[in-house]
C-alpha positions in Angstrom: 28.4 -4.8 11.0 26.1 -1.6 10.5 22.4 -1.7 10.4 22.3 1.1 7.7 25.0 1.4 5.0 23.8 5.5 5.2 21.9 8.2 7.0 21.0 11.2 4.7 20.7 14.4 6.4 18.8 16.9 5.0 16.7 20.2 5.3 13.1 19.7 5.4 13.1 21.9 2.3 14.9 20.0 0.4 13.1 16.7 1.3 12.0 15.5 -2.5 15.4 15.5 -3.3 16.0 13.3 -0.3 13.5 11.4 -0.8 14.2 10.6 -4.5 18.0 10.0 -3.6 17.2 7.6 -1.0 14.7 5.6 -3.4 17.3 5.4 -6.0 19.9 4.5 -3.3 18.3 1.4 -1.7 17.0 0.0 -5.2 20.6 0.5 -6.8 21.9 -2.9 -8.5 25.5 -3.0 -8.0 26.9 -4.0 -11.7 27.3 -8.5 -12.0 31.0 -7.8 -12.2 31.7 -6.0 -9.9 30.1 -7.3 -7.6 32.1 -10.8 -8.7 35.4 -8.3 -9.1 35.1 -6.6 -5.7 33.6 -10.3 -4.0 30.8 -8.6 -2.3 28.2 -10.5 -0.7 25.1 -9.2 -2.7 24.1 -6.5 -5.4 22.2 -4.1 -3.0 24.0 -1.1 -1.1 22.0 -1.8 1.9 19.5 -0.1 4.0 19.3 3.4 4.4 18.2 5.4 7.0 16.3 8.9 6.4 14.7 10.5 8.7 11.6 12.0 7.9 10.2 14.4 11.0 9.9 18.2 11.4 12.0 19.0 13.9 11.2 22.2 14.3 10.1 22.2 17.7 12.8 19.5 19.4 15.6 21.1 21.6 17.8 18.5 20.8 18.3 15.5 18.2 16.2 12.6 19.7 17.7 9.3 20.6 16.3 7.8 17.5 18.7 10.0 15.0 21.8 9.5 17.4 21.0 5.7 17.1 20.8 5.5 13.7 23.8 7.8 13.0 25.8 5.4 15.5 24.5 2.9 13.3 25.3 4.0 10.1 28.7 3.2 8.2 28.1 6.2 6.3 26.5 10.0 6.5 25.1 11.4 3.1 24.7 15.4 3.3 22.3 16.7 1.0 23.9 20.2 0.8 21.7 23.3 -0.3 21.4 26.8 1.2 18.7 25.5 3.0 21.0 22.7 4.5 23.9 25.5 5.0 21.0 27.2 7.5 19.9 24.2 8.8 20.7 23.7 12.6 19.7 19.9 12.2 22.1 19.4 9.6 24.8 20.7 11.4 24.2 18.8 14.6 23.6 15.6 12.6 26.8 16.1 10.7 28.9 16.5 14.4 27.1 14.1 16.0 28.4 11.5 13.2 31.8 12.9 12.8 32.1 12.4 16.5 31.8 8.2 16.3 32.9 7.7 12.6 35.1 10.7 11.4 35.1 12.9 8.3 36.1 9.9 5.6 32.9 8.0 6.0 31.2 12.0 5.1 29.5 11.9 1.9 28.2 15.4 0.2 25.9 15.8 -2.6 24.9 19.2 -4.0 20.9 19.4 -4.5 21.4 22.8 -5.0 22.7 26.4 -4.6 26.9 27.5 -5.2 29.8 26.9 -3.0 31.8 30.2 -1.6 28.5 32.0 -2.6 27.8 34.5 0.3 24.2 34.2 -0.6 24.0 30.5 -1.9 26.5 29.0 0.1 25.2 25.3 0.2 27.7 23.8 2.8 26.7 23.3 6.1 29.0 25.2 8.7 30.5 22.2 10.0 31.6 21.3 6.9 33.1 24.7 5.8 34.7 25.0 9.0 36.9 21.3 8.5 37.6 21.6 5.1 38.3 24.5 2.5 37.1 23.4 -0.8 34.9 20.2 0.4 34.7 17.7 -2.5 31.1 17.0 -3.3 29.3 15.1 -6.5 27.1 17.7 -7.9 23.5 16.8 -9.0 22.8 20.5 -10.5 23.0 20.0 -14.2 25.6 22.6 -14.2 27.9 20.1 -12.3 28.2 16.1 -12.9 23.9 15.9 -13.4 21.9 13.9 -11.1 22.9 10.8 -12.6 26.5 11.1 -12.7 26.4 12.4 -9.1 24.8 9.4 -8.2 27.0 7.1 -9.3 29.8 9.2 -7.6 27.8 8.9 -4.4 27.7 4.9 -4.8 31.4 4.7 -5.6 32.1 6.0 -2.4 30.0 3.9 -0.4 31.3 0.7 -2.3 34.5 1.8 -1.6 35.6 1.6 -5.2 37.0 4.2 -8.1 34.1 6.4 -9.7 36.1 5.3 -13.1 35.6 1.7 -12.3 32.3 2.2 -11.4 31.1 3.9 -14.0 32.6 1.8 -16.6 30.7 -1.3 -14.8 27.4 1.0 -15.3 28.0 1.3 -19.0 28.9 -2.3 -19.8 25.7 -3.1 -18.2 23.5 -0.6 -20.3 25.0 -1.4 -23.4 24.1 -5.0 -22.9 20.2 -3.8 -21.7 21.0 -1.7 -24.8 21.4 -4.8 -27.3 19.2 -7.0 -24.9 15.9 -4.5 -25.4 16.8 -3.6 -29.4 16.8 -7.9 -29.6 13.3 -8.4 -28.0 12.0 -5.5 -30.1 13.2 -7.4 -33.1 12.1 -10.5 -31.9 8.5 -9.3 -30.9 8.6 -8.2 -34.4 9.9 -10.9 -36.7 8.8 -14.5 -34.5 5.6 -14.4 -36.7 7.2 -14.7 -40.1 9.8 -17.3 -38.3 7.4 -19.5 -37.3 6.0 -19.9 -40.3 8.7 -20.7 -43.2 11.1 -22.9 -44.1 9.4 -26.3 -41.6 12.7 -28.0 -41.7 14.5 -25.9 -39.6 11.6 -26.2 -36.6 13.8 -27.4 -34.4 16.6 -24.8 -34.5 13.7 -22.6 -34.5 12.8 -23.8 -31.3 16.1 -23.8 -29.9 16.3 -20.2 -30.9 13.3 -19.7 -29.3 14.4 -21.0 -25.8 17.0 -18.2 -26.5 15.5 -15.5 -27.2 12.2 -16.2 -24.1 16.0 -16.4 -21.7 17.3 -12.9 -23.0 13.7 -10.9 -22.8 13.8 -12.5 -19.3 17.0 -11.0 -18.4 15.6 -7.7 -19.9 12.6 -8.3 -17.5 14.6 -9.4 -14.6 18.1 -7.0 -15.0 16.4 -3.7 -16.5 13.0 -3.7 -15.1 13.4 -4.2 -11.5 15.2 -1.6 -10.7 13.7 1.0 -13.4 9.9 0.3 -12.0 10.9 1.8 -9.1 10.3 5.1 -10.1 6.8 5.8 -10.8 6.9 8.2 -14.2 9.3 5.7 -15.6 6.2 3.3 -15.9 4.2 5.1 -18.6 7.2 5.1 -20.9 7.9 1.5 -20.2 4.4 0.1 -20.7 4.7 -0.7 -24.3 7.4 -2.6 -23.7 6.2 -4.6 -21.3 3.0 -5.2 -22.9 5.5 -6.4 -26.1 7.4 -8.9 -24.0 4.4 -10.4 -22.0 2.5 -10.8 -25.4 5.5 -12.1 -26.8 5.6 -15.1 -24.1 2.2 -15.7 -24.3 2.6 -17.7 -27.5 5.6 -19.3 -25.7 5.1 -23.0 -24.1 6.5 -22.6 -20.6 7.7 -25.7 -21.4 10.0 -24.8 -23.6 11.9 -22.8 -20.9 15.0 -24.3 -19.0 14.2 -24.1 -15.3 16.3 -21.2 -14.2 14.6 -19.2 -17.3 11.9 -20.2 -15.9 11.8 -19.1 -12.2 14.0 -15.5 -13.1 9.9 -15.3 -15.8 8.1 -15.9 -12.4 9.5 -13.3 -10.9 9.7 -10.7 -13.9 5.8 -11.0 -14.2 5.1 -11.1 -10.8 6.9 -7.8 -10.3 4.9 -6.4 -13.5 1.9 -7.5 -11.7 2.6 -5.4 -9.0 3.2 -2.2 -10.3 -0.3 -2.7 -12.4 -1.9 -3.0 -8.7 0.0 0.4 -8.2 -1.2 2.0 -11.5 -4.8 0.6 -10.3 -5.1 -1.8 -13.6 -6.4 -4.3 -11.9 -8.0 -6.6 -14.3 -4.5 -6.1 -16.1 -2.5 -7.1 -13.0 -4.9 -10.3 -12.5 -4.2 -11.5 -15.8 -0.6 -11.4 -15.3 -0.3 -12.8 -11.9 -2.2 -15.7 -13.6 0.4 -16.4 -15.5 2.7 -16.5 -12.7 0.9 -18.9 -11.3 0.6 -21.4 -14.3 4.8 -20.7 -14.2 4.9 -21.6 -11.0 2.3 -25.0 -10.9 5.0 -26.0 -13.7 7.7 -25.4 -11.7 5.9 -27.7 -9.0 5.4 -30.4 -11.2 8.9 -30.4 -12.5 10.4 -30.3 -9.7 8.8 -32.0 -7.3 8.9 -31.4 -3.6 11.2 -28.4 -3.9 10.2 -26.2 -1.1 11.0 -23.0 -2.5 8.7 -23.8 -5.4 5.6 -24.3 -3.2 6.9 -21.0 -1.3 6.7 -19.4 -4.2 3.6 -20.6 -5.8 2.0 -19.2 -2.5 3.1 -15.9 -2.8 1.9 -16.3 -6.8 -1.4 -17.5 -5.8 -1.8 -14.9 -2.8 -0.9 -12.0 -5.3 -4.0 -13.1 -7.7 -6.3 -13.1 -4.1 -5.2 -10.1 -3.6 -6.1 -8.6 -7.2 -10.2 -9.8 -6.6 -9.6 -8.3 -3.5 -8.9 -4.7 -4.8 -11.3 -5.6 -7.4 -14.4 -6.5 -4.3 -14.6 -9.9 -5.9 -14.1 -11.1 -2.3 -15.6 -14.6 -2.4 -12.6 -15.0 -5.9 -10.0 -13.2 -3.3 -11.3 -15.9 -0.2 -10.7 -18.7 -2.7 -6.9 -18.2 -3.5 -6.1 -16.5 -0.2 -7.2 -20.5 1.1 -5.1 -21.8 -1.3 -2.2 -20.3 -1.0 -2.3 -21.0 2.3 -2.4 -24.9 1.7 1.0 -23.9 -0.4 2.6 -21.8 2.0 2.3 -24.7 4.8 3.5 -27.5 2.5 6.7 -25.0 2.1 6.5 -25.0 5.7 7.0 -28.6 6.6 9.4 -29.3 3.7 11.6 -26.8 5.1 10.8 -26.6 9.0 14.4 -24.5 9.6 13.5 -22.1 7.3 12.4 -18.9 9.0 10.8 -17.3 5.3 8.3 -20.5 4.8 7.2 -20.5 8.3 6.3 -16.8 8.0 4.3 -17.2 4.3 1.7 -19.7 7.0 1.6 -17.0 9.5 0.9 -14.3 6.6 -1.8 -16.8 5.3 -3.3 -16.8 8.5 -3.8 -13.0 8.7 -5.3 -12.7 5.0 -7.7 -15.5 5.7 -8.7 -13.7 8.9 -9.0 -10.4 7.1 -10.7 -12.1 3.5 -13.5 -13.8 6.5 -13.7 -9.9 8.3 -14.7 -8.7 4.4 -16.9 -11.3 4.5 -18.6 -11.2 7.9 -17.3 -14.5 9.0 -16.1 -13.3 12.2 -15.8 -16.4 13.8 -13.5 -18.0 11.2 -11.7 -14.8 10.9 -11.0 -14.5 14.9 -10.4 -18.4 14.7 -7.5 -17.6 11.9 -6.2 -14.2 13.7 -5.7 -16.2 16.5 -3.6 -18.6 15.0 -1.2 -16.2 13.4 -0.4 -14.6 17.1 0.0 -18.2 18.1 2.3 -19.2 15.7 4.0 -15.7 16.4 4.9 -16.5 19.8 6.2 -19.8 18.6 8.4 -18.3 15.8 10.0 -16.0 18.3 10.7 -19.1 20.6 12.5 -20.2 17.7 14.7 -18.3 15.6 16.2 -14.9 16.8 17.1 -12.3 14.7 13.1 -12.0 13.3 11.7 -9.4 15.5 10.7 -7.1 12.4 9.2 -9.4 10.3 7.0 -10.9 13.5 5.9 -7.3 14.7 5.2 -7.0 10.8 2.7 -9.7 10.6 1.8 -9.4 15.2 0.4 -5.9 13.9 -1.6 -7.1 11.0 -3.2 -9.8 13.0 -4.3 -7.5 16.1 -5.6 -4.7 13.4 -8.3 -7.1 11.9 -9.1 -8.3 15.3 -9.5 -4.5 16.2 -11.8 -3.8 13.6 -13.5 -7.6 14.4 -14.1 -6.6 18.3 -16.4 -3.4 17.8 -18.2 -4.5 14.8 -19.6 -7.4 17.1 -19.9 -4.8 20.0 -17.3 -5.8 22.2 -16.4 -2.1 22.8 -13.7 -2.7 25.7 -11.6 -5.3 23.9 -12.0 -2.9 20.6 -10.2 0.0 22.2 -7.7 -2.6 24.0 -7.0 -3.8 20.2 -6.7 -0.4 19.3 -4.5 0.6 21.5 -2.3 -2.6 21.1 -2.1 -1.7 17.2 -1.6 1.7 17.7 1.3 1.2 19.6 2.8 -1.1 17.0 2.6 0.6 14.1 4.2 3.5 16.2 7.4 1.4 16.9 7.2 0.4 13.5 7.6 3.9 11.8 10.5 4.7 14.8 12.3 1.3 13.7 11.8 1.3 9.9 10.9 4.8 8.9 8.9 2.8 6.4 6.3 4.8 4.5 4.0 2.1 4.2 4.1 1.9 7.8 2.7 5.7 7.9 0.0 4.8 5.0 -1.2 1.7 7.4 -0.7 4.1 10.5 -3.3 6.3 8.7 -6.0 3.4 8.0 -5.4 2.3 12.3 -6.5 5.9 13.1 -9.4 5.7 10.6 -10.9 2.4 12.2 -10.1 3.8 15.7 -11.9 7.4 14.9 -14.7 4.8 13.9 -15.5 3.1 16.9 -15.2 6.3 19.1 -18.2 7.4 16.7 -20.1 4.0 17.3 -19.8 4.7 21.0 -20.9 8.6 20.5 -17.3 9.9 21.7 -17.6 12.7 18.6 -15.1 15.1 19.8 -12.4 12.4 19.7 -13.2 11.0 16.5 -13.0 14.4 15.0 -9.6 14.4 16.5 -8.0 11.3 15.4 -9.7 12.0 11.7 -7.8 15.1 11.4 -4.6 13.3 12.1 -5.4 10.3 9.6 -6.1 13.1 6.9 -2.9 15.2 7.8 -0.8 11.9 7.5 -2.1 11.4 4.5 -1.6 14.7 2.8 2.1 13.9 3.9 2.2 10.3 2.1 1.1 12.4 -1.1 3.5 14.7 -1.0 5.9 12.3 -1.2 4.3 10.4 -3.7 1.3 12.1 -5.6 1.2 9.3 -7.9 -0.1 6.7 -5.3 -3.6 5.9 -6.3 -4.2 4.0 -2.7 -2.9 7.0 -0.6 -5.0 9.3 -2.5 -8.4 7.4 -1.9 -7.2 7.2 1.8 -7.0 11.1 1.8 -10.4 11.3 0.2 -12.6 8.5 2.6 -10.5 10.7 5.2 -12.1 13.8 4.3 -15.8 12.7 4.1 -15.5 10.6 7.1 -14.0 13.9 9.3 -16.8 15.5 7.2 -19.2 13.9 8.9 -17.5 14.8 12.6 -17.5 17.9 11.4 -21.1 18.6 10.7 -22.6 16.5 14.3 -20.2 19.4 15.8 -22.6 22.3 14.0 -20.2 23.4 11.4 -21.4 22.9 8.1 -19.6 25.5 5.8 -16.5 23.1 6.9 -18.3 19.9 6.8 -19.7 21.0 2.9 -15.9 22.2 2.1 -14.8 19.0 2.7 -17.0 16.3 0.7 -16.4 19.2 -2.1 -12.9 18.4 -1.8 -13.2 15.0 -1.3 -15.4 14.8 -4.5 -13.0 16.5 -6.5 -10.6 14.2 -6.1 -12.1 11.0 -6.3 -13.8 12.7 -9.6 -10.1 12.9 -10.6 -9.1 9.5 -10.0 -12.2 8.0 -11.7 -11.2 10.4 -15.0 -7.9 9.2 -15.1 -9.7 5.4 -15.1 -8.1 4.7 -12.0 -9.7 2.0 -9.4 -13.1 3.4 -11.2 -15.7 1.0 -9.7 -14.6 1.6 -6.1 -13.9 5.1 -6.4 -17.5 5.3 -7.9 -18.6 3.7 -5.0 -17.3 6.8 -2.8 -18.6 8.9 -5.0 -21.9 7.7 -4.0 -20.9 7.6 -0.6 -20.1 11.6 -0.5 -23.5 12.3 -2.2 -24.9 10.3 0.6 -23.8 12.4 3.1 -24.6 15.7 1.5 -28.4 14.3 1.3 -27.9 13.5 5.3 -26.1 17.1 5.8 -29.6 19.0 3.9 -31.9 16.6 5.7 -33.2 19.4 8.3 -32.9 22.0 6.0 -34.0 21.3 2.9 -35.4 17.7 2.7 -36.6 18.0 -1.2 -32.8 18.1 -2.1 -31.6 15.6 0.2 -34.2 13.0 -1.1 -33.6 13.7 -4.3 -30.1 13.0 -3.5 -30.5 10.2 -1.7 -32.5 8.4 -4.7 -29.8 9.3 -7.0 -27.2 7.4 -5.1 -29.6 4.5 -5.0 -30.4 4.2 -8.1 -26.7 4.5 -9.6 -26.0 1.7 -6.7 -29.3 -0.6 -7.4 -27.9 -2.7 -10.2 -24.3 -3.2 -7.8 -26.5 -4.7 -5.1 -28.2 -6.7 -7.0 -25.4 -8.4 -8.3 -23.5 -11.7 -7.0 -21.6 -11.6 -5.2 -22.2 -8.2 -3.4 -20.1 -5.8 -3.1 -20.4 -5.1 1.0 -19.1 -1.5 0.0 -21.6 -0.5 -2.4 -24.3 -2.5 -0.4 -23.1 -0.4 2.8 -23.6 2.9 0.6 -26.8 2.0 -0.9 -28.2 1.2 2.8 -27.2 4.7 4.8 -29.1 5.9 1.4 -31.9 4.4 1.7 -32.3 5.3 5.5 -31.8 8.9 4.5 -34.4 8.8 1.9 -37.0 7.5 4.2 -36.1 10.1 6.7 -36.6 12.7 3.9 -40.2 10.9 2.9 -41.0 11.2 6.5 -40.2 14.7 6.7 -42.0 15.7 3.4 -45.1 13.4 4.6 -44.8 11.2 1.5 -45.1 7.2 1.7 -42.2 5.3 2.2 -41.4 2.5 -0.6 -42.3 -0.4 0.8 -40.6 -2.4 -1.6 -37.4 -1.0 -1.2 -37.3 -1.2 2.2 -38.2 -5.4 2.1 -35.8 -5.7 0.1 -32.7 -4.0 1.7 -34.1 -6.1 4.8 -33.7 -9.4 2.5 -30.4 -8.1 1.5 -29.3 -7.6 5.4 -30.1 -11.0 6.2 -28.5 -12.6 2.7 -25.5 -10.8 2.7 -25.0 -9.0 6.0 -24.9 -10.5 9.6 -27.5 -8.9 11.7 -27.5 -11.3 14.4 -23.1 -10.7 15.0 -22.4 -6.9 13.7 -23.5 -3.9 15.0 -23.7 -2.0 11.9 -26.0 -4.9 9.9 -27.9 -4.9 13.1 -28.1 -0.5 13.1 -29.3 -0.8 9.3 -32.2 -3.6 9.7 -33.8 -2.0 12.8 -33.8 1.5 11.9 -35.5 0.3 8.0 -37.9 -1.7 10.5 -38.9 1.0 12.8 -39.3 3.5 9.0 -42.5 0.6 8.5 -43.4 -0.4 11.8 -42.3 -3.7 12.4 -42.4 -5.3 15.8 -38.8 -7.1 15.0 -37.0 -3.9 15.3 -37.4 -3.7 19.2 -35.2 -6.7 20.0 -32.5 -5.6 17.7 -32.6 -1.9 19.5 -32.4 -2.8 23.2 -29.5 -5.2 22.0 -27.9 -1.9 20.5 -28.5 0.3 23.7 -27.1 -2.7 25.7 -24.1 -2.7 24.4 -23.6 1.0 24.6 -24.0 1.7 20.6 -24.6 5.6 20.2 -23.5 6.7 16.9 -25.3 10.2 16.2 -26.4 9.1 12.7 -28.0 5.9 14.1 -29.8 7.6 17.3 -30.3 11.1 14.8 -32.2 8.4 12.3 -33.9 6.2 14.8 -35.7 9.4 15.7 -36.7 10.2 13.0 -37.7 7.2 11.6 -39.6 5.7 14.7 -42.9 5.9 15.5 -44.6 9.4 16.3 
């Protein structure tokens, strides 16, 4: 048994094309009948393994490639002249050949000609085994990309392209007939319902029929299409036809097994919303999910896949409010789910799956109570999950990637938990715990998501090396989380999330930047930053948060002209406050927008100071009031920064306490010692 089905080798320079093929490869539905015809197990080729490193400087192919390949039932060459030049291709190709042969040797052509001098698209290896190598051709002057695709999954299920490709049109026809139906449908159930009354109950019988073949369309045809981003624009009409279509359908009406293949259909539309960054879109329809799945519950009874699934439902509408800063909504059904992930749990105690969903409840309580200051209850649940981990691995083998999966997640929140309560040691042990992790992870999965959340570690680590005034490391690790994420766009520029990671990256290093002395590069990069979260909030995407940012670079720009020019930066300053005023005075608050509004409001009295103007009294009561409603002053080191510096800016004895607390537990961050100079008493 392999781990991966395939690796693809590839030049670096030909890595889109990789990376598309490999996308396409692992979300490939093998056609119903074959699958039946050919009695395979599932309707997935399997994993495949693409590696994703320059390796430009290596001396020799590391022990992670010469694992895979060992691992691999097949190799897939993307040939090009770029892979005809490549070294890596070549060695990659012999190291394979040397433990599985030529026949499990797959080539596609990206691009370039065979027997070209100049173009010559076969790597050496290849040319020197075999004089006309047979290859499916994804150039549109050979079999197109999708006709070389298919050829390339005949020969890794072993069967005739013929066959395949026969299977492949029998299915689209069907999506064909399936998709014209619901469009007619959609169309004419209005009239329908309406005439002829005696015939309601074949009416509703056709009904039942026509809700069972849009959820094949939905289940079959969507799934895999979703999976490539610019398909989604083209199929949004549809979707929003077939959702509105079963909103005037009684779930009810629905056989069971129509019913759990809707749950999933909607739950999958859901998610691609969150990926768009339609959020309030995405809520509504993992709403629905739920309500499909509570009826599934009560019809059903204690069936423990049902409450499984009604967790993950539930957990998925959390985690909407979440993106949304609704957090006290997100805490709610994160709780929830919880309570319906466990009673999965002890209706099925063998099965690993619904002993996991308590463990991943654990970890998004603990991170919904970090949001939400609760440190203890967070801790309390983070605690729990790493508990329950080393229980799990006591007790079913086989697991280890889905428990260092959910291990990781638990020790990141406790990383960021530990400094914002000014435990600096255990901080940087957490740190360096997670770190670590998420390293194996990548070296294990190749996952990209595992890079995106690599990226965030670094971020949270570069912030607690500021908090302790190590600068020149910060600096360091915040050039790293921006260059990885300037690599997750490349691969895929449509990713709203990596994008606002790349842009927090770039004001925070910003800020590095300028405590060094070097402000042309500190100003260059909010500009940047500010032009693309000014493009994301055009294109409506995530547009409260990213307005938020916004703020949050014109914050810092009003900091960066404090010393020389204070006019601007209070000017500044007040703008961001008074675009954030209204956000903070809302309920619940956002702790985002109420973080923004606060560094603003220190820079504006800093400004006031330096100008000799007054400072406004009433703004800086009430930011206090906010701090103690909203914030926790007496726990985190950052609510405890904010209050004492806005007392020292009007005198108040209460700020000492809260500074020699600071100073004892080794807090140093330039902008809170730079302020609390500025701000204290002359």
């Amino acid at each position: 048994m392999f781990r991966y089905k395939a690796f693809v080798s590839y030049s670096h320079d030909d890595e889109r094309f990789a990376a598309r093929l490999h996308e396409q490869l692992e979300k490939y539905r093998i056609p119903k009948r074959l699958v039946q015809g050919q009695g395979m197990s599932g309707n997935r080729l399997g994993t495949i393994f693409r590696d994703r490193e320059e390796l430009s400087s290596a001396v020799s192919l590391t022990g992670v490639i010469r694992t895979a390949l060992a691992d691999s039932e097949y190799l897939i060459v993307v040939c090009s002249p770029s892979a005809a030049a490549s070294r890596w291709v070549d060695e990659e190709v012999k190291a394979f050949q040397e433990v599985r042969g030529r026949e499990h040797i797959l080539l596609i052509i990206a691009a370039g000609d065979p027997g070209d001098a100049t173009q010559e698209c076969f790597p050496e290896i290849i040319r020197e085994t075999e004089d006309e190598p047979l290859a499916a051709d994804a150039r549109e002057t050979g079999d197109g990309p999708r006709r070389a695709l298919l050829k390339l999954i005949a020969g890794l299920l072993g069967v005739e392209f013929d066959e395949l490709k026969q299977r492949e049109s029998s299915r689209r026809r069907n999506r064909l007939v399936v998709t014209t139906s619901a469009a007619a449908i959609i169309l004419t159930t209005g009239a329908l319902l309406f005439t002829q009354a005696q015939r309601a109950e074949q009416e509703a019988a056709d009904q039942r029929a026509q809700a069972t073949a849009l959820v094949g369309y939905l289940v079959d045809d969507l799934e895999e299409r979703l999976v490539n981003y610019e398909e989604v624009g083209e199929l949004d009409a549809r979707l929003n036809q077939a959702l509105n279509y079963f909103a005037t359908v009684d779930p009810a009406d629905m056989d069971v097994d129509t019913l759990k293949k809707y749950r999933t259909a909607i739950r999958g539309v859901g998610m691609v919303r969150i990926r768009q960054g339609k959020l309030e879109d995405a809520l509504e329809t993992f709403k629905r999910a739920a309500v499909v799945g509570e009826t599934l519950v009560e019809r059903q009874g204690d069936d423990a896949e049902n409450w499984y699934e009604l967790a993950q439902n539930t957990y998925y509408i959390g985690e909407a409010y979440w993106e949304m800063q609704n957090l006290p909504a997100a805490a709610e059904k994160i709780e929830q789910s919880q309570i319906y992930g466990q009673r999965a749990a002890a209706l099925s105690p063998e099965r690993f799956a619904y002993q996991l969903e308590v463990v991943f409840g654990f970890n998004n309580i603990g991170a919904v109570n970090t949001r939400l200051k609760r440190y203890d209850a967070a801790t309390k649940a983070l605690t729990a999950a790493l508990d329950m981990i080393a229980e799990l691995r006591q007790r079913f083998d086989g697991y280890e990637l889905d428990l260092l999966n959910q291990e990781v997640e638990s020790v990141s929140w406790l990383s960021e938990i530990a400094p914002t309560t000014g435990r600096f040691a255990d901080a940087f042990r957490w740190h360096a715990r997670e770190l670590d992790l998420r390293e194996r992870l990548i070296e294990e999965t190749n996952n990209t998501q595992h890079r995106a959340r690599l990226a965030d570690a670094i971020g949270y680590f570069a912030k607690t090396l500021t908090a302790v005034g190590r600068t020149q490391e910060a600096l360091q690790a915040l050039e790293r989380k921006t260059e990885i994420s300037r690599r997750l766009i490349r691969d895929d520029p449509d990713n709203v999330f990596w994008q606002m990671r790349l842009h927090i990256g770039e004001a925070l290093l910003a800020i590095e930047v300028n405590t060094i002395g070097d402000r042309p590069r500190a100003f260059a990069l909010l500009t940047r930053a500010e032009a693309g979260l000014r493009e994301l909030e055009q294109d409506e995407r995530h547009t409260k948060i990213v307005t938020y940012h916004l703020r949050y670079v014109d914050t810092n720009r009003a900091y960066f002209n404090l010393s020389s020019d204070p006019s601007l930066a209070l000017s500044l300053a007040d703008w961001v406050m008074t675009n954030l005023r209204d956000t903070v005075a809302d309920a619940p608050v956002n702790p985002i927008a109420m973080g923004y509004y606060l560094r603003a409001l220190l820079v504006r009295c800093a400004a006031e100071r330096a100008l000799g103007r007054e400072t406004h009294l009433d703004d800086i009561e009430h930011a206090i009031t906010l701090i103690d409603a909203h914030g926790a002053p007496k726990s985190s080191v950052y609510d405890a920064a904010s209050k004492a510096l806005l007392l020292l800016a009007i005198d108040r004895a209460e700020a000492q306490p809260l500074v020699e607390w600071l100073a004892r537990i080794g807090y140093e961050s330039l902008f809170y010692l730079d302020m609390k100079q500025r701000l204290g008493t002359t």
